[in-house]
FIZAMI-490607 format. One record per residue (C-alpha): y, x, z. Coordinates in steps of 0.25 Angstrom, whole numbers, padded with zeros to 4 digits, always signed. Example, Ala and Ser with C-alpha at 12.3 -4.5 7.8 and 13.67 -1.06 7.14 Angstrom:
2
-0018+0049+0031 -0004+0055+0029 
//
This chain:
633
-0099-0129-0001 -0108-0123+0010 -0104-0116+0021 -0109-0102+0021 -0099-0092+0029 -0102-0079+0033 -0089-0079+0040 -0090-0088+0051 -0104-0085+0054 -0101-0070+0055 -0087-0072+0063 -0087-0079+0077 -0078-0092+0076 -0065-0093+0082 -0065-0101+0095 -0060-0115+0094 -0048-0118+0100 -0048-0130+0109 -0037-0140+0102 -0031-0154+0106 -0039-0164+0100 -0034-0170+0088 -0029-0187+0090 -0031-0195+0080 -0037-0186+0069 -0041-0191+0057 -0044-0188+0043 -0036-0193+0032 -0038-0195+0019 -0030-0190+0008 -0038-0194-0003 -0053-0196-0005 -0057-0180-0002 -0043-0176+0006 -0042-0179+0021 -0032-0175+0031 -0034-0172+0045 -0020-0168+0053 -0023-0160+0063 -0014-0147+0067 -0014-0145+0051 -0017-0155+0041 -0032-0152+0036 -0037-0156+0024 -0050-0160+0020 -0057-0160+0008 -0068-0168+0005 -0081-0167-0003 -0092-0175+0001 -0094-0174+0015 -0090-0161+0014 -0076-0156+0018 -0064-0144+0015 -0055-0142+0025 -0040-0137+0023 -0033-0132+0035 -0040-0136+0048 -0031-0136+0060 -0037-0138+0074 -0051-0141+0067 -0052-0158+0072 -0052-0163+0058 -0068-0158+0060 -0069-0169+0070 -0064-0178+0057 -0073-0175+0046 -0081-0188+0048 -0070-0196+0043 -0069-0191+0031 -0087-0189+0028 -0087-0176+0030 -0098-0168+0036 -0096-0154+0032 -0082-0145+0029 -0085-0134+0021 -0073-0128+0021 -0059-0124+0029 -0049-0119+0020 -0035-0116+0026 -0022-0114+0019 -0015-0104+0031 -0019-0098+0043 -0009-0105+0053 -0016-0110+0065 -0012-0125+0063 -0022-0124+0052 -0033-0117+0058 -0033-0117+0073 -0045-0125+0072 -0054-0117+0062 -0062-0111+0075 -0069-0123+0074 -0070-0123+0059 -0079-0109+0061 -0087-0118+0072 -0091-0128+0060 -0094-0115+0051 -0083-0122+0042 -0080-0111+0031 -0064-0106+0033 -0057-0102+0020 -0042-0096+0023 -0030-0091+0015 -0034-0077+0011 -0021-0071+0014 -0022-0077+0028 -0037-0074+0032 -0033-0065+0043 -0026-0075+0050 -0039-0082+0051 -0050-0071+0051 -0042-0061+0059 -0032-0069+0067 -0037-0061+0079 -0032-0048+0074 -0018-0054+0067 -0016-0059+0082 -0019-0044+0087 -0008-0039+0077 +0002-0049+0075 +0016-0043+0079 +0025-0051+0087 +0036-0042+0093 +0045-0037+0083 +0042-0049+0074 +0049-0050+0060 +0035-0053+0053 +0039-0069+0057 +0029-0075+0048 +0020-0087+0055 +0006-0080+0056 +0007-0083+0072 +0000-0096+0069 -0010-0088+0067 -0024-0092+0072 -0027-0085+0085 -0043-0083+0083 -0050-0078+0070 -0054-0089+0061 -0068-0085+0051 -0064-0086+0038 -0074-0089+0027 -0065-0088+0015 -0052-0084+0008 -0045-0094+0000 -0037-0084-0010 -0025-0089-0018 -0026-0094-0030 -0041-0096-0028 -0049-0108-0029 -0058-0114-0017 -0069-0121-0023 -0074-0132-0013 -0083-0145-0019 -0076-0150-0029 -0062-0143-0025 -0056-0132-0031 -0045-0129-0020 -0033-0118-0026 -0029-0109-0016 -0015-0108-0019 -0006-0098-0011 +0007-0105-0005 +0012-0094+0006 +0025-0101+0013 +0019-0106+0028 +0011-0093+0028 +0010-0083+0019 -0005-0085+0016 -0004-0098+0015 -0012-0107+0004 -0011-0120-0004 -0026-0125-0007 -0025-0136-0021 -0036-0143-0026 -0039-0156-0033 -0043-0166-0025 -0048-0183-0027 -0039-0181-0039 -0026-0172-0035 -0022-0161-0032 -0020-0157-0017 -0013-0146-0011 -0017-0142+0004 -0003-0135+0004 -0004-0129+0019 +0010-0127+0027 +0016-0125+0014 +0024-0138+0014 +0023-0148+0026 +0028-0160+0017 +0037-0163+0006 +0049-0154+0008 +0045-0150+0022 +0036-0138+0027 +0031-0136+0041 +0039-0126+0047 +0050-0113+0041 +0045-0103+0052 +0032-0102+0045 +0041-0099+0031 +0047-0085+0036 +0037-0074+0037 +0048-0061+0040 +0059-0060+0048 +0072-0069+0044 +0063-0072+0031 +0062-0085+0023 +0049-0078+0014 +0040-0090+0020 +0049-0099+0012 +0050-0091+0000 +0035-0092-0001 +0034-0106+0002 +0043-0110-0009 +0035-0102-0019 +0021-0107-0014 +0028-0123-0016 +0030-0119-0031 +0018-0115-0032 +0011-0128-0025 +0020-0137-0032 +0014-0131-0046 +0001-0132-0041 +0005-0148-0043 -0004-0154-0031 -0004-0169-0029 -0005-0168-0015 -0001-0159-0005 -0008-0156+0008 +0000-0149+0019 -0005-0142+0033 +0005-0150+0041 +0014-0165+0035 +0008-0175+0025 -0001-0173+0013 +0009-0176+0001 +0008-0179-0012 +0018-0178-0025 +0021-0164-0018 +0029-0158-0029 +0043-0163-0023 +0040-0161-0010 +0036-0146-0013 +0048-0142-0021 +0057-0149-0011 +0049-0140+0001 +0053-0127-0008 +0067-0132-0010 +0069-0131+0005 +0065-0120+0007 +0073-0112-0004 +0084-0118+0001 +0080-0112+0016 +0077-0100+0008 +0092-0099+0000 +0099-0103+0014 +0093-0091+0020 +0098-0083+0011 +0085-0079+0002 +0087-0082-0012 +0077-0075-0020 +0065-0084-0018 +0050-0081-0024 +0047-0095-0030 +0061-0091-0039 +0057-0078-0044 +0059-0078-0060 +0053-0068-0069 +0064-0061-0076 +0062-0058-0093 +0064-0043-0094 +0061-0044-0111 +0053-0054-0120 +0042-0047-0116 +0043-0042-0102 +0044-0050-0090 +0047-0045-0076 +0045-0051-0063 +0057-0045-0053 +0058-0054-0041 +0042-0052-0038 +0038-0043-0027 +0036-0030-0036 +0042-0033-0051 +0032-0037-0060 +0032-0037-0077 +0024-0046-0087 +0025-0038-0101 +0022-0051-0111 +0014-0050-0123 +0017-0059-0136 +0004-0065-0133 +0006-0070-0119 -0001-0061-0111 +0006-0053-0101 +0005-0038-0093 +0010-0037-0080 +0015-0025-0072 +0013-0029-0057 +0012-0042-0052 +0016-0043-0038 +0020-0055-0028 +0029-0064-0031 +0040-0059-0024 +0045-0049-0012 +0043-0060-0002 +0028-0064-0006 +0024-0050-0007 +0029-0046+0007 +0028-0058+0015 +0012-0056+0008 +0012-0040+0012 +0017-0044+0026 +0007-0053+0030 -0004-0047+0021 -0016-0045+0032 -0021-0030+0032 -0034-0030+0024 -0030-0041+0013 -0020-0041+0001 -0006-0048+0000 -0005-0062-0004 -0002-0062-0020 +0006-0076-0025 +0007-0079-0042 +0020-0077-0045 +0027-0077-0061 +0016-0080-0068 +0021-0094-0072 +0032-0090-0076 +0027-0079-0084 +0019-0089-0092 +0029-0102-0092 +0041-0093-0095 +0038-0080-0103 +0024-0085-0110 +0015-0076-0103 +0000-0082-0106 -0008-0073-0098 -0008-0060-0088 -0015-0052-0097 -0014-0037-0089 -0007-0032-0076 -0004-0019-0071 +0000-0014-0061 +0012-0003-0060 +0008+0002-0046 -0002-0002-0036 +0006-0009-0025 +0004-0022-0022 +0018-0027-0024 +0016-0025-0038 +0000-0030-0041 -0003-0040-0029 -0004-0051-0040 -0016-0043-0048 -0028-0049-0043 -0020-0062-0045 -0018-0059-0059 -0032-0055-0061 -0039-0065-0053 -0030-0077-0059 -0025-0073-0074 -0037-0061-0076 -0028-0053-0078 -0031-0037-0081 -0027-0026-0074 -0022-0012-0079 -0016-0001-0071 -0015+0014-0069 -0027+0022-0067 -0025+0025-0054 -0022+0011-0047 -0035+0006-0052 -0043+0011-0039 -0030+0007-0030 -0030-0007-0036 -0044-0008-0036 -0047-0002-0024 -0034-0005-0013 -0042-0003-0002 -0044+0012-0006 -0030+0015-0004 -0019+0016+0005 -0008+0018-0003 +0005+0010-0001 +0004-0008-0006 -0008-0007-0010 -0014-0023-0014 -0025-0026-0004 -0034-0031-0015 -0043-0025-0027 -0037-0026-0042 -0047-0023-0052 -0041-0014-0063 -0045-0016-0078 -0039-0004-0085 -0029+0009-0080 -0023+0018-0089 -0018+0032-0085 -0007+0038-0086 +0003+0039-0101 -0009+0030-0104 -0004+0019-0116 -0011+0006-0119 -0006-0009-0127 -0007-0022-0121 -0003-0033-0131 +0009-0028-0138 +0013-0018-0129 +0010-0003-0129 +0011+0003-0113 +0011+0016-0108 +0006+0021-0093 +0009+0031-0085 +0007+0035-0071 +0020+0032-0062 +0018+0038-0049 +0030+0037-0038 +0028+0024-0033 +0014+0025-0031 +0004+0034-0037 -0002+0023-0042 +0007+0018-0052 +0010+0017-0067 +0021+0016-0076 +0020+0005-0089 +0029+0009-0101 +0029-0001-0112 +0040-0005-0122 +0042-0021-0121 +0052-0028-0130 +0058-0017-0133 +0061-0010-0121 +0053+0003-0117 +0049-0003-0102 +0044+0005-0091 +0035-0003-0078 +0036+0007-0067 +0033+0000-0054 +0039+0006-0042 +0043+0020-0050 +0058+0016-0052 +0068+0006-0051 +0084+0006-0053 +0091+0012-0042 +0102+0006-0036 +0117+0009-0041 +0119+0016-0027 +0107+0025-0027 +0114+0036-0036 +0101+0037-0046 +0096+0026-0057 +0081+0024-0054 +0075+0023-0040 +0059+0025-0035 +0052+0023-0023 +0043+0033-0014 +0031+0027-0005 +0022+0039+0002 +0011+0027+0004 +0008+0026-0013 +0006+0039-0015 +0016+0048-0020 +0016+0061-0026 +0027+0072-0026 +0029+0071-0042 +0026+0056-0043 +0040+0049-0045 +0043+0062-0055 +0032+0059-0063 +0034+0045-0064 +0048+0047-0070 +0045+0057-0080 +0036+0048-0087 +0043+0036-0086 +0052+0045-0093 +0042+0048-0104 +0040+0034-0108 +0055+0031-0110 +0057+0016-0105 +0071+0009-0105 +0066+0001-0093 +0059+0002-0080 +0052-0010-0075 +0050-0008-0060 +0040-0013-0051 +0053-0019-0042 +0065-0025-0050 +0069-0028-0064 +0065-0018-0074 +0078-0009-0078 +0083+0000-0088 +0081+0015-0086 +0089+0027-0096 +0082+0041-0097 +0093+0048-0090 +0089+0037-0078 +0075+0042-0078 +0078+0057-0080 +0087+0056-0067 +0074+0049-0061 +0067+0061-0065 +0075+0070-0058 +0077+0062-0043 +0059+0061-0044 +0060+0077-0047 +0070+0079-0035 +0061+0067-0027 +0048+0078-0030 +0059+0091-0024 +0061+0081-0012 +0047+0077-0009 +0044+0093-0009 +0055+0098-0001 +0052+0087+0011 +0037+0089+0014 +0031+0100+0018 +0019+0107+0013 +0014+0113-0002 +0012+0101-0009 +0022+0087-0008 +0014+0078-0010 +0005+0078+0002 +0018+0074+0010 +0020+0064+0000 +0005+0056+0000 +0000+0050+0013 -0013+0047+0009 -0017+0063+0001 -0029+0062+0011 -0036+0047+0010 -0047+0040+0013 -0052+0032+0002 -0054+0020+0003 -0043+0017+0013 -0049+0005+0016 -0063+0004+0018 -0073-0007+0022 -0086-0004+0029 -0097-0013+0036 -0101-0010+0051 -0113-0001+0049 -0111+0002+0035 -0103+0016+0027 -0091+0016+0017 -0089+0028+0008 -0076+0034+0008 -0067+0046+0002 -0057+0055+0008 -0049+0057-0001 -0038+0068-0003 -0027+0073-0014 -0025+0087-0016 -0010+0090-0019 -0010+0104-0019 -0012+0113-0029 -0025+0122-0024 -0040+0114-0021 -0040+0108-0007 -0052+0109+0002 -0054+0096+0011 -0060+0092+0023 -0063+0078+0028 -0070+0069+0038 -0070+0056+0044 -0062+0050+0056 -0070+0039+0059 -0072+0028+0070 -0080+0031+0081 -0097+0028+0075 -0093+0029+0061 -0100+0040+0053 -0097+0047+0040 -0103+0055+0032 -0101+0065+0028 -0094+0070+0041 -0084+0082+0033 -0080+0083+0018 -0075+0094+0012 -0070+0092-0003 -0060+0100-0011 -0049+0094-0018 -0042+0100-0031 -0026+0101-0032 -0019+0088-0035 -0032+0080-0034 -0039+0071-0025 -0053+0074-0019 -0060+0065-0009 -0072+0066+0000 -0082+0054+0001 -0087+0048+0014 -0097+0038+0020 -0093+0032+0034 -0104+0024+0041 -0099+0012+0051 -0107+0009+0063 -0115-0005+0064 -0107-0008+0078 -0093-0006+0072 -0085-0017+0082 -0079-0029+0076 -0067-0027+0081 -0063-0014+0072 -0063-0021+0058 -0054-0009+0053 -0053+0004+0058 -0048+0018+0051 -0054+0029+0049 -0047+0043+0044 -0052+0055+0036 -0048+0071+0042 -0044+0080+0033 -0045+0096+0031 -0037+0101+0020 -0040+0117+0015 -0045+0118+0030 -0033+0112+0037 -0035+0101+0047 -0027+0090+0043 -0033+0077+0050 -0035+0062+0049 -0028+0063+0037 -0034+0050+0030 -0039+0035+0035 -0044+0024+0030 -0048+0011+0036 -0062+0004+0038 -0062-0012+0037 -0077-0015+0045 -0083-0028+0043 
//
């Protein structure tokens, strides 16, 4: 594969720190095309021809080394996490314009090291987990190596395979080579029942979530059936299967002495009909409805547990999407019959409940249905800032609206608009097996004993939320009749008339609540944060270049309002036009549309900035209401 990288040739490469020189070094040889060179990691070299791929580099010598093994050329460095003992030596990789492909989750360690250094915290520190072995310069980076994706190099086909445990980006690279299969495993497993170190296994205070995710991530190595195994640190070794399942029954027993019991890789589906299939231990609760002829529709699809899905959130960098990890699809099909993912829908737009869409699409095209409104919020998240939103585009196939029915195999569904939670949310009524079933997301859920009422809700300002929503919500969930509610959290659980009728009565007396605590004629102002937007929220625009944009705002009173509304810009950014004026009927949204102009010597050094939008509402002055934020490249 010829080098051609527009990365390293726009970006100055790190310096090159000035190491011991390595005694003794040598390459060894695996097998005809596999060479080892120890160094302050293991690296792996790959052979075709006189040409090589690297895995892992460390301080960089094993370039002094090439010779031995008839090579004249590397064509590539791929790494499987961004600890320093694996590339404190890629400085000199840029030197030699040897393309660098990195985990995706873990490019900012590399590309932006600078900046995570500028913003780690350190005092009051109960975010424990090991990124301070962190590079301390940026490393160019030419490619991501996304999970679940393939590498294609020479007569290689390397299997990115996600395996978080030592870090939480961490990846396992699996390809066929002179005849087996080899895993370049990484920290995840120092040698047959051993790992490097624990520290690098809690990420949150007092936690054993590191441990949680590397006994998940062997499972999933150990069914990837690899012949070899090639670790960062500790001897190649082969026939791994025992060596894995003994490394994972260590650390479950580290786990239960600790006290955690409810571990990811035990999660179990739990049969809710013959037909219906709910999966309560996930991050978000997830339902697969079964047709007869194998195909399957689920409602939400989430991480594979409360621990992934934080942990992810936690370290998620600020421009990328938390990391998403298959979950219940092999035992969907082994133990219930499932054949294929036919459709997925989502009951709200947060990314607890849909971060394993693009997964379902990319890797069993699977289709896409919604509610009419999320379409543009799924398709378009960068547009937005509304609360959990997915950091990456979902692209939609069909919306319905709202009492709108349609079939899917055997199955008649009816669905309605469900705000409360979020405006952008639906309700899914069908009757399974029998059982008038009603998915409702994050609407409702069974109340504890103590609360003094049957059904509880939720109220989050963030995701949009109107007076009346919650009220409108119940009454038709009321309508369609269910005998059970399948939450987007928990089991599903049976529900009365008289339980939904008292519903309806505490969102009427919610509504009396709202509009005896904020001031002013119309609630719901008090109520939305972001009435007045700019649209897209996150915008990306080129150093001499315009982006268009809208201001955008909701009316909630019942009389016309006349608006005003100008730009807050940086210092040599231009928009035109300077003042909008634009009137907006009652209850509706009307925008304004804009085009911003950046200048040609915008610094380097301000890659994001905000800008803000002020607004004059029937001739009152009422501010920088608005902002969005610019990413400049």
């Amino acid at each position: 594969m010829a080098f051609s990288s527009s990365a390293a040739a726009a970006q100055k490469p790190a310096a090159r720190p000035r190491a011991r020189p390595l005694e003794g070094g040598r390459l060894e040889r695996l097998s005809d095309n596999l060479y080892l060179f120890r160094d302050t990691c293991n690296v792996f070299l790959l052979k075709n021809g006189d040409r090589a791929l690297l895995v892992d580099f460390g301080s960089g010598a094993v370039l002094d080394h090439l010779g031995e093994a008839g090579v004249t050329k590397v064509e590539w460095l791929l790494h499987t996490h961004h600890h320093r003992d694996q590339c404190q030596g890629d400085g000199r990789a840029a030197e030699a314009r040897i393309p660098i492909a990195v985990p995706s989750h873990e490019r900012h360690y590399f590309a932006d090291a600078e900046n995570f250094w500028r913003n780690r915290r350190i005092f009051h520190l109960y975010n424990v987990r090991n990124d301070f072995f962190t590079v301390t310069q940026n490393i160019p980076v030419d490619r991501d190596l996304r999970d679940y994706e393939v590498f294609p190099w020479g007569p290689y086909q390397l299997l990115v395979l996600p395996t978080p445990g030592h870090t939480l980006g961490s990846q396992t690279l699996l390809a066929q080579v002179d005849g087996k299969k080899v895993a370049f495993s990484g920290d995840l497993v120092h040698s047959p029942g051993k790992v490097t170190d624990l520290f690098s296994l809690q990420y949150n205070y007092g936690a054993v979530d590191g441990a949680d995710m590397a006994i998940y991530s062997l499972a999933r190595l150990r069914e990837a059936g690899a012949a070899l195994v090639c670790p960062s640190h500790g001897e190649p070794f082969a026939n791994p299967d025992a060596g894995l399942e003994e490394l994972a029954g260590k650390l479950k027993n580290w786990c239960y002495f600790y006290g955690t019991k409810n571990l990811t890789a035990e999660n179990r589906l739990q049969p809710v009909s013959p037909h219906l299939v709910a999966g309560v231990t996930t991050t978000s609760s997830f339902y697969a409805i079964l047709s007869d002829s194998g195909k399957a529709l689920f409602i939400d699809y989430g991480s594979a547990s409360g621990n992934f899905f934080t942990s992810f959130m936690n370290a998620t960098a600020v421009n990328d999407r938390i990391r998403f990890v298959e979950h219940s699809i092999p035992e969907l099909k082994s133990r219930y019959g499932m054949k294929s993912i036919d459709v997925v829908m989502p009951s709200h737009m947060h990314d607890d409940h849909l971060n394993g869409f693009p997964f379902l699409q990319r890797h069993h095209g699977t289709r896409i249905w919604c509610y009419q409104n999320m379409k543009d919020v799924l398709e378009q998240p960068r547009h937005y800032n509304l609360g959990c939103i997915l950091g990456e585009p979902i692209k939609v196939e069909r919306t319905f609206q709202n009492e709108e029915k349609f079939r899917w195999e055997e199955y008649e569904f009816t669905v309605t608009h469900a705000p409360g939670h979020t405006h952008y949310q639906m309700a899914l009524f069908s009757t399974i097996d029998g059982r008038r079933t009603g998915f409702t997301g994050d609407n409702w859920f069974p109340a504890p004993a103590e609360a003094g009422f049957q059904i509880r809700h939720n109220v989050i300002f963030r995701n949009h939320i109107e007076s009346a929503d919650h009220l409108k919500s119940i009454e038709r969930v009321l309508r369609e009749e269910p005998e059970w509610l399948a939450p987007g959290h928990g089991a599903p659980f049976h529900v009365t008339r008289p339980m939904l009728e008292a519903t309806r009565a505490r969102m009427a007396e919610q509504k009396k609540i709202f509009e005896g605590l904020i001031a002013g004629e119309d609630t719901n102002y008090g109520l939305d944060p972001s009435w007045a937007s700019i649209y897209p929220y996150q915008l990306t625009g080129r150093r001499g270049g315009s982006l268009s944009l809208e201001v955008r705002v909701r009316n909630y009173r019942a009389r016309p309002a006349r608006l005003a509304a100008s730009l807050h810009l940086p210092a040599g950014w231009q928009a035109r036009p300077e003042e909008a004026r634009f009137e907006v009927p009652p209850m509706a949204l009307g925008s304004a549309s804009f085009t911003v102009t950046l200048p040609r010597d915008w610094p380097e050094h301000k890659p994001r900035v905000a800008i803000a939008a002020d607004i004059t509402c029937d001739g009152q002055y009422l501010g920088q209401l608005a902002e969005g934020v610019v990413d400049i490249s």
